[in-house]
N, C-alpha and C positions, 0 to 999 in steps of 0.2 A: 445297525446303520453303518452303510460304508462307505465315509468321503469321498471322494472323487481325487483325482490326483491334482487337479487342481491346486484346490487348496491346501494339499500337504505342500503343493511349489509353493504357494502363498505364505504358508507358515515356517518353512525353511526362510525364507526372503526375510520376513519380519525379522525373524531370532538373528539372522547374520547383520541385518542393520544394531540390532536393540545391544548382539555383544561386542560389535563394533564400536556404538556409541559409548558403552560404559568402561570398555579398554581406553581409549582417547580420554576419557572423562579420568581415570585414575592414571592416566602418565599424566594428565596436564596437571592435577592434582600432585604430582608426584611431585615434580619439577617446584613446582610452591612451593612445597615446603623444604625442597632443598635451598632455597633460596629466601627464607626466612629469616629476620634479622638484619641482611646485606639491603646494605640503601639501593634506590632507584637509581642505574645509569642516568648522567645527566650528560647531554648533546649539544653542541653548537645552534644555530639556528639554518636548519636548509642541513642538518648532515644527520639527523635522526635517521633508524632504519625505515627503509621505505618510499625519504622523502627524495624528492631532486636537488641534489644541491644548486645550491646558489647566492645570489646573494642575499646579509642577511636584511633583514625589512629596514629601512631608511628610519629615523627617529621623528625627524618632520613629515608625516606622512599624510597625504591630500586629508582632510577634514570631507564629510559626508556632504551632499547636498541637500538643499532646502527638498524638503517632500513636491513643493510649490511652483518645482523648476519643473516637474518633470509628471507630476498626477493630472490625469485630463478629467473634469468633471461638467457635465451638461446638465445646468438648472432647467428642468421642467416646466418652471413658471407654476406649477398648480400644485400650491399648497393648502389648499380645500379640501378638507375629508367629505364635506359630503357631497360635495361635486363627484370624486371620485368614485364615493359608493352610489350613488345613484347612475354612473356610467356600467358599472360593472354588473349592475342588478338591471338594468336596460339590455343589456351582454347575455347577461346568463337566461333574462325572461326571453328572446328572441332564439336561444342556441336550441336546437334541435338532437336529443338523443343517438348519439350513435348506434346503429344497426347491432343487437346481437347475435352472432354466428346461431345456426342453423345446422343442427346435426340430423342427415338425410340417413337413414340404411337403405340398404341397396339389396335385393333378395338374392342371394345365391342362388346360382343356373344348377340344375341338378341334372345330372345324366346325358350323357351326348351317343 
């Protein structure tokens, strides 16, 4: 049996990602445990890496609102189960079957 070139591109591809990943995977590894024992930098607030500085968050800072101010909810009025179920079984005895597809063949033209 002899692959295709294909997949020996396919298999080149995989191994450069798979030694890729486990290079990255043993420096970041590395780095750890150079840095073992040393406490965590500690940052300001707004000057961590990454962040934007600014300024830092106020102490009195607005309190959340009521759920109540702002959730919209519409009572139905019908809270009858079997009102319900008897609509729904009224629903399903009237719906009508959707159409299943139809697989046609078609005869090949032979010969011109």
């Amino acid at each position: 049996m002899n692959p295709p070139r294909k997949v020996w591109i396919s298999a080149a591809v995989v191994a450069a990602v798979v030694v890729g990943g486990i290079s990255v995977a043993a420096a970041a590894s590395a780095v750890r445990l150079d840095q073992a024992g040393e406490p965590a930098p500690t940052y300001a607030p707004g000057e961590a890496p990454g962040t934007v500085p600014g300024p830092a968050v106020p102490k009195e800072a607005e309190s959340t609102r009521d759920p109540k101010d702002f959730v919209v909810r519409k009572d139905l009025g019908n809270d009858n189960p079997v009102e319900v179920f008897e609509h729904w079984k009224d629903r399903l005895d009237e719906a009508e079957p959707f159409p299943m597809p139809a697989v046609t063949v078609v005869p090949k033209k032979t010969g011109n």
